[in-house]
C-alpha positions, -999 to 999 in steps of 0.1 A, spaced: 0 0 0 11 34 -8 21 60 18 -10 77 1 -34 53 9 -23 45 41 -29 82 55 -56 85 36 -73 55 54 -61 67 88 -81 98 78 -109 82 68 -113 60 104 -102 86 125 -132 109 109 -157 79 115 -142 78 149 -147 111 156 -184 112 146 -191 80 163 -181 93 195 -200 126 190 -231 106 185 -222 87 215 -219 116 237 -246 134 226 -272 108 228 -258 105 268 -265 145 267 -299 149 254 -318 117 262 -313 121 303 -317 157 300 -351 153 281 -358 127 307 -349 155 332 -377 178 316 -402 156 310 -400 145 349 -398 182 362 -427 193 344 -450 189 376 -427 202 396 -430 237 409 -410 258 387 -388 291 408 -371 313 396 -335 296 399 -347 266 386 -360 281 356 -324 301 350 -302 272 353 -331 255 324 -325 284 303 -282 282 305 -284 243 303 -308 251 270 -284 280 262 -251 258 259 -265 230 243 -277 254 215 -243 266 212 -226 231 214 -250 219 185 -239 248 167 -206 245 172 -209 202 158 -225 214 131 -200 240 119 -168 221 130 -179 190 109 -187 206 81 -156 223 76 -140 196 84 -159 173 52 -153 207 36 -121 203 36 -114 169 34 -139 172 1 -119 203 -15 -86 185 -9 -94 155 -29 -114 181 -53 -88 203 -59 -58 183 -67 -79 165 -94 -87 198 -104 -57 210 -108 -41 176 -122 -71 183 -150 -60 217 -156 -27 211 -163 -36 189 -190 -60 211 -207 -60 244 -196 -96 251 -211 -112 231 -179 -100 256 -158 -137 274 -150 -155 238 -149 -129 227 -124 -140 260 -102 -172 246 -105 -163 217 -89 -142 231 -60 -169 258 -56 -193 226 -47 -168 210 -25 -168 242 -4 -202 240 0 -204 220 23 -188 241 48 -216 267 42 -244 243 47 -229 237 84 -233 273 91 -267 276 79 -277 247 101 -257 263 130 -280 291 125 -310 275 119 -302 259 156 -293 291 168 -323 305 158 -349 287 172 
C-alpha cells in the first residue's frame, strides 16, 4: 500500500471515529436531559430553577452549533482537498477546464456553508 493510501485510510477511520463518538456523547447529553424535563414538568417551577433550564438550554444550542460547523468544515475540507488536486491535475492537461474545475471546488466548499446555515438554523430557534 502506498504511503498515500495509508494516510488516507487513517483519515478516513479517524473521521468515523470522531463522529461515532459525538453521536455517542450526545445521545448521553440529550436523552437524560429530556428525561430530566419531561419529569420536572409537575414540579413547581422558581425562579433559579428556571435560570439554570435556560443556561443548560443556552449551551446546548451553542454546542449543537458548534458540531455542526466544525464537521462541516472539516468534510469541507477533506472534500476540496481531494477536489482540488484533481482539479488542478485536469487543468494542467487542458487548460480550457480551468472554469469547470471551479465549479467543482466551488461545490466541494459548500459543504462548509451548509454547516453554518444549520448552526443558524439551531441558533435561531
Amino acid at each position: 500500500m502506498t504511503r498515500k493510501l495509508v494516510l488516507s485510510s487513517l483519515i478516513s477511520k479517524s473521521v468515523l471515529s470522531v463522529a461515532a463518538l459525538l453521536i455517542i456523547v450526545m445521545s448521553v447529553v440529550f436523552i437524560p436531559t429530556n428525561a430530566k424535563a419531561e419529569s420536572n414538568e409537575k414540579a413547581v417551577m422558581t425562579a433559579e430553577n428556571a435560570e439554570t433550564q435556560a443556561t443548560v438550554g443556552y449551551g446546548l444550542k451553542f454546542i449543537g452549533a458548534g458540531i455542526a460547523v466544525g464537521l462541516g468544515s472539516i468534510a469541507g475540507g477533506i472534500a476540496v482537498a481531494g477536489v482540488g488536486s484533481a482539479a488542478m491535475g485536469a487543468v494542467v492537461e487542458r487548460p480550457e477546464l480551468m472554469g469547470r474545475s471551479l465549479i467543482y471546488v466551488g461545490l466541494a466548499e459548500g459543504i462548509a456553508i451548509y454547516g453554518m446555515v444549520v448552526a443558524i438554523m439551531i441558533l435561531i430557534a
